[in-house]
N, C-alpha and C positions, 0 to 999 in steps of 0.2 A: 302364142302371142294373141292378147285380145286386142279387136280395132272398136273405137268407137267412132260413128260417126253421125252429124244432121242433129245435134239438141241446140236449136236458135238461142239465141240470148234475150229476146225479146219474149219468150213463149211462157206457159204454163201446163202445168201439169198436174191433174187431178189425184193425189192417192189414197183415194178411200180417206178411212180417218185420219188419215196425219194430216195435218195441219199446220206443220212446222216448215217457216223457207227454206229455200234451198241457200245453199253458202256458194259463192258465183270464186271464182281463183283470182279477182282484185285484175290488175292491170295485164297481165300476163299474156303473151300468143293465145294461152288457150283460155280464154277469160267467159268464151261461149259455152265452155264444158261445166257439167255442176260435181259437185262434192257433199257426199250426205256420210253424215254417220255410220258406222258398221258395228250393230250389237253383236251377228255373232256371223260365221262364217257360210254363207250359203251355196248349194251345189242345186244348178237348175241345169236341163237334157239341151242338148243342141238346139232340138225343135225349137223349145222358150227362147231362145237368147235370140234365133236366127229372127228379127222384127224388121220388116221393110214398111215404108214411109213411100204410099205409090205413089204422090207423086216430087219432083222436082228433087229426087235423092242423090242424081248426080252432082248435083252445086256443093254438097258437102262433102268434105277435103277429110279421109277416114284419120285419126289419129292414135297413132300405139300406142299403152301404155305401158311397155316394157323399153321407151324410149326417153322414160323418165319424167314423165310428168308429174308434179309434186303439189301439196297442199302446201299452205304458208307453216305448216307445222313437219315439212319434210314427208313426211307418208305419202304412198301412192295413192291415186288419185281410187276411190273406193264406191258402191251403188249398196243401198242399203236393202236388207230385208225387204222393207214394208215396199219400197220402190220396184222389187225387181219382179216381188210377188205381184202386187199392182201389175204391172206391165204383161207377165206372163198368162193369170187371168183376161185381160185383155183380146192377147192374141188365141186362146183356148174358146173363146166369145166367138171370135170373129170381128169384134165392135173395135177393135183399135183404129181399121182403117176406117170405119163410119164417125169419128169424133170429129174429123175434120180440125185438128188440132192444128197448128203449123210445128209443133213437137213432130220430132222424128227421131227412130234408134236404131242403128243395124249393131249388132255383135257377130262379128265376123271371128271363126273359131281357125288360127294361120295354122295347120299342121296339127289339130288336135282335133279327136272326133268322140263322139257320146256326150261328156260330160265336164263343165268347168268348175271350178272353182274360185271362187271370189274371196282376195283378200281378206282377213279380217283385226283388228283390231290387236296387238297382241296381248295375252294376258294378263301381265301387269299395267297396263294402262287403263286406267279410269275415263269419267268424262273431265273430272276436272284437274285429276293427274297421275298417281300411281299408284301401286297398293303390292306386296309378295306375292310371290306365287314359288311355290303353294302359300296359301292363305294363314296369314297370321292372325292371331286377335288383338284388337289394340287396347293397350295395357293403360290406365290414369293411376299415377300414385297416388297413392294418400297421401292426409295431411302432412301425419308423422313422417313420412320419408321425405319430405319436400320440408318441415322443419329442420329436420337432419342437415340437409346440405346446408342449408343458410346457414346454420351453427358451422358448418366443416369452413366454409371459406371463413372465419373471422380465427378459427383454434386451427394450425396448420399441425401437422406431426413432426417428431422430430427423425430427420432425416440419417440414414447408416451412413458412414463416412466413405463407404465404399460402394455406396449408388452411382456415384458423378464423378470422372474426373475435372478438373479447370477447368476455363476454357483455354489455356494457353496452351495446356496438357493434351487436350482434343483436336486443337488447332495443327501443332507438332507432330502430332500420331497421321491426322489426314495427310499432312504433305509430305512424311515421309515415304508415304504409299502412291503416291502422286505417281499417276501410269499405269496403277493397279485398275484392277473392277475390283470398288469397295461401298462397302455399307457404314455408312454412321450412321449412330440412334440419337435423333436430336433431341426426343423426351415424346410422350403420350406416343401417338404414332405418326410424327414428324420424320423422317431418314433422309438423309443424303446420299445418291445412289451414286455412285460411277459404274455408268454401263456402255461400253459399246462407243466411248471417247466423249461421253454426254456426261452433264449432271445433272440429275433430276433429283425434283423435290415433293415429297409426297405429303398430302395435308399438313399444311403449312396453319402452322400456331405455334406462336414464336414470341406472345407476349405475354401479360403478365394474368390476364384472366380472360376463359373464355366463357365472355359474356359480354354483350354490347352495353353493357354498366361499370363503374368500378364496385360491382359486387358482383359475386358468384362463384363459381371454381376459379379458385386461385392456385396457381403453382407453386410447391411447395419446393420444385427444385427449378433453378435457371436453364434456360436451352442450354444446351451443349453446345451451342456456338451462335453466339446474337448476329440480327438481320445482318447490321454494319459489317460484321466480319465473314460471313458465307464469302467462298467462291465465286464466281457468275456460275446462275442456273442458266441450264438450255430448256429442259421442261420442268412442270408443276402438273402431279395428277393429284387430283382430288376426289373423295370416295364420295361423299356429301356435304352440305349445307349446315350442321353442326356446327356451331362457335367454338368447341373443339378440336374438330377438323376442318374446318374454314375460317381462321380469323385475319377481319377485314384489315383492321391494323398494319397486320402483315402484309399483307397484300399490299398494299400500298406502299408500304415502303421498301419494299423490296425493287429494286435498280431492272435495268434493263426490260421494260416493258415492251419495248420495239419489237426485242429479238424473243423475247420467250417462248417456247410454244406452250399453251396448255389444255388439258386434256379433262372435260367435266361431264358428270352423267347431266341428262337430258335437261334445260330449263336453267340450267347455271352459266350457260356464256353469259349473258348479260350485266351478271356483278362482276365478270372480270373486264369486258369493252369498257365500262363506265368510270372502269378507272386506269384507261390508258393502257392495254392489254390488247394487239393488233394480229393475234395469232392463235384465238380461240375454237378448240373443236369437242361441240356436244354430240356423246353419242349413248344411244340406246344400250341393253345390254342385247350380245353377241357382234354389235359392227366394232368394225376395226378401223383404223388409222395408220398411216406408215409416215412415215420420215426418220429418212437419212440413214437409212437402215436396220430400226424399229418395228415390229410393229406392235402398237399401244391397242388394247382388246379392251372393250368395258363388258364385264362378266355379270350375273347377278349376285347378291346379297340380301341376307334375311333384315331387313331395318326398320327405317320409314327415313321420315327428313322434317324440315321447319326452323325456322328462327325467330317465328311469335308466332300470336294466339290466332291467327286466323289463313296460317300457310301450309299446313301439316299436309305433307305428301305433295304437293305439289312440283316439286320437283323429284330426279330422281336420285335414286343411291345406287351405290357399284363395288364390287372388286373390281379388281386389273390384272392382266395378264401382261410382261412388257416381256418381248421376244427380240432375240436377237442372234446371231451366230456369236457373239460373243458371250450370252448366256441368256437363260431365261425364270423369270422371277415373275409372282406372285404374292399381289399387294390384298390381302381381306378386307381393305377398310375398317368398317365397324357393321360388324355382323352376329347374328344368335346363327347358333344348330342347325344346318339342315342337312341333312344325309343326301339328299335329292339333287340339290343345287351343287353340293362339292363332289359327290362323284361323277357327275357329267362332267364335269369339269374337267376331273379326273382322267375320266375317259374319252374325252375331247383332245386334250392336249400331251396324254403322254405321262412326261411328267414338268416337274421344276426344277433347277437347281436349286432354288430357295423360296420359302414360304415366307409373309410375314404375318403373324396371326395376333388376334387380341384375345389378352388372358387374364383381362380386369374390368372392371366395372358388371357383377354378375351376382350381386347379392341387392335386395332378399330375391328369392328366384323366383316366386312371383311378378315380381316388375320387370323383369331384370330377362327371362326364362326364353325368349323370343327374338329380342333384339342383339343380345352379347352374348358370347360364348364365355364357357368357363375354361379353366386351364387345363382340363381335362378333356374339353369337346375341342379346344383349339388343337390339342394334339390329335384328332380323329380327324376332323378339319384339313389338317396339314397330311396326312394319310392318305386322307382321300382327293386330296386333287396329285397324291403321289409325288411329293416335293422331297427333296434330299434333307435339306434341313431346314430348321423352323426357328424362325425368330417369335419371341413373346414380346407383343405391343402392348399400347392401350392402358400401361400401369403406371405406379410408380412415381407420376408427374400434378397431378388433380386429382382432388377429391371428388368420384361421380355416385357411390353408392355404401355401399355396409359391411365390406368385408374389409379386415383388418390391411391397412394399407401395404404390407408388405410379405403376405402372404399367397398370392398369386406365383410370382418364382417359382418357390416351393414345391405348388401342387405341380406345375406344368413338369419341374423336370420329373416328380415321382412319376407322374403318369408316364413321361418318356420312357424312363426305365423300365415302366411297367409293360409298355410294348415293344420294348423291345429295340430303342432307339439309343444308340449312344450319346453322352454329351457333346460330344463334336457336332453331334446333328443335329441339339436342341441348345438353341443360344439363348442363353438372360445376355444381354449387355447392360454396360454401366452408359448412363448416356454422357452425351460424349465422344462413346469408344469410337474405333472403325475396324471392321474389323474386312480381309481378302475375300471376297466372293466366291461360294464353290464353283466348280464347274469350268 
């Protein structure tokens, strides 16, 4: 346990070259305590930390921070580098108690001796918002591939007659199973989940393009079951901020805003409060959530995120873990390859009864090669976080890229075969379907 105590609110503090203010905690109890930056993780000797303030140190009231004190941005309350060096210089002097400062610092070490550790920053977050890790490069298409689509939404394909059922036909398949743990594919990777006596709804895009224009990727097939007609949802997880995987539309029309709960990587409550949405929970990748006997994990994912030219990354992107004693599933969102991130995974939880994996949008591989897996990496993917069986997302519904609209399938189930996985274990669904949940 570290205590801090005695940094006035009225006071200053000298640190060498920095020159930047301190950020004060706004109205808060502890509004006297400051908050700086953390570039990178620092480990300073008891001696350093141990700073007494001779005199009047008893007036100040020592405060834990393992008692949850938090930045307006939820992180514990953190002392930077340049600050702690500062300080510990200081005391190596002797000059700290000759400044005559009205600053004061004790770091009191509860039950820990030698050497601390100070918070830092995790990985994937930036200063101004997040980035993979491991480190991706970030990809600009060219012209030609960015003429590409703008032709793809006006010339749609024509669709196999055995992509889709109705929606009457979809609607009849759900509630025959009504009671069951089931999956419907409602197109792209939209599903309707019955888990654990819930319905959730996983990125929701549910109209007619996802693009805040009437132009852009258009759907060349209808959801498997329009807003008006859904069920009541009890959750909505969402992997990221994609017009693909988040459209606003939707959102909004969609009923029961009161009761919904839902579940967004970091920087996305806000589009859903603003529009009447009273049960939003942002979280990081590795925290978790629970209700009602869930519990919802945001995992990470190779991506990025944005919805115009001057947002990119600022919020974040996720998989999902959704657990339950009635079963446990594995949402990818929209992810590229990483061997790193899915066998922790992998090795964190065991396994799944079900994967949902994306097995489109993956040509030319240069653009494509980091962000989206192919149908062949989604089956390694699905491997390695050790899932039963695996669903191919992500196809099938928009045009996002260059390989031939309906040859995704294909590759994924040769590859299944080729490792060794049977068709029971690797699902193409028609959207629409629904199909009993393993496990």
């Amino acid at each position: 346990m570290i205590l801090l105590s005695g940094i006035q609110s009225r006071s200053k503090l000298s640190t060498g070259k920095s020159k930047k203010p301190l950020k004060r905690l706004g109205s808060s109890p502890f509004r006297d305590f400051m908050v700086f930056p953390v570039p990178t993780s620092v480990r300073l000797s008891a001696k350093e930390l141990r700073l007494e303030y001779k005199q009047n140190l008893s007036c100040c009231q020592p405060i834990s921070l393992s008692q949850g004190i938090r930045t307006g941005e939820g992180h514990p309350l953190k002392i930077s580098e340049n600050i702690m060096n500062t300080i510990a210089n200081l005391w190596t002097r002797r000059e700290f108690l000759k400044t005559g400062s009205l600053w004061s610092a004790q770091f009191l070490l509860g039950g820990l001796s030698g050497s601390l550790l100070m918070e830092a920053k995790p990985n994937h977050h930036t200063e101004k918002g997040f980035r993979n890790n491991p480190p991706t490069p970030d990809i600009t298409p060219d012209f030609g591939f960015l003429l590409r689509r703008f032709r793809g939404s006006f010339s749609l394909p024509e669709v196999p007659p055995d992509h889709s059922l109705s929606e009457e036909a979809a609607i009849a398949q759900l509630n025959k199973l009504r009671g069951r743990n089931t999956l419907t594919w409602l197109g792209h990777a939209t599903f309707l989940m019955r888990l654990h006596g819930k319905t959730i709804l996983t990125d929701p895009f549910l109209t007619e393009y996802a693009s805040p224009f009437i132009i852009g990727p258009k759907r060349f097939v209808p959801p498997g079951i329009s807003i008006e007609k859904l069920p009541p949802i009890d959750t909505i997880i969402v992997s990221h901020n994609h017009y693909d995987h988040l459209d606003e539309k939707t959102v909004e029309r969609l009923p029961g805003k009161q009761t919904i709960r839902v579940f967004v990587p970091l920087g996305l409550k806000k589009f859903f409060t603003q529009k009447g949405y009273t049960h939003v929970r942002e979280l990081d990748w590795g925290k978790s959530a629970s209700w009602d006997g869930m519990d919802i994990v945001a995992l990470p994912a190779a991506h990025f995120s944005g919805r115009g030219l001057r947002d990119r990354n600022r919020t974040l992107w996720c998989s999902w873990a959704i657990r339950s004693t009635s079963g446990n599933c594995f949402f990818a969102g929209d992810t590229g390859y990483s061997p790193s991130i899915f066998r922790k995974i992998g090795s964190k939880y065991k396994s799944f009864d079900l994967a949902m994996v994306p097995i489109g949008a993956y040509a030319p591989k240069k653009v494509m090669a980091t962000v989206h897996t192919n149908p062949e990496e989604a089956i390694d993917a699905g491997m390695d976080v050790k899932a039963n069986v695996m669903v191919g997302m992500h196809w099938g519904t928009i045009e996002l890229s260059d390989e031939p609209h309906w040859e995704p399938p294909g590759r994924f189930l040769k590859q299944a075969r080729k490792r060794g996985i049977s068709q029971e274990r690797a699902w193409i669904m028609k959207i629409g379907e629904t199909r009993i949940l393993p496990g």
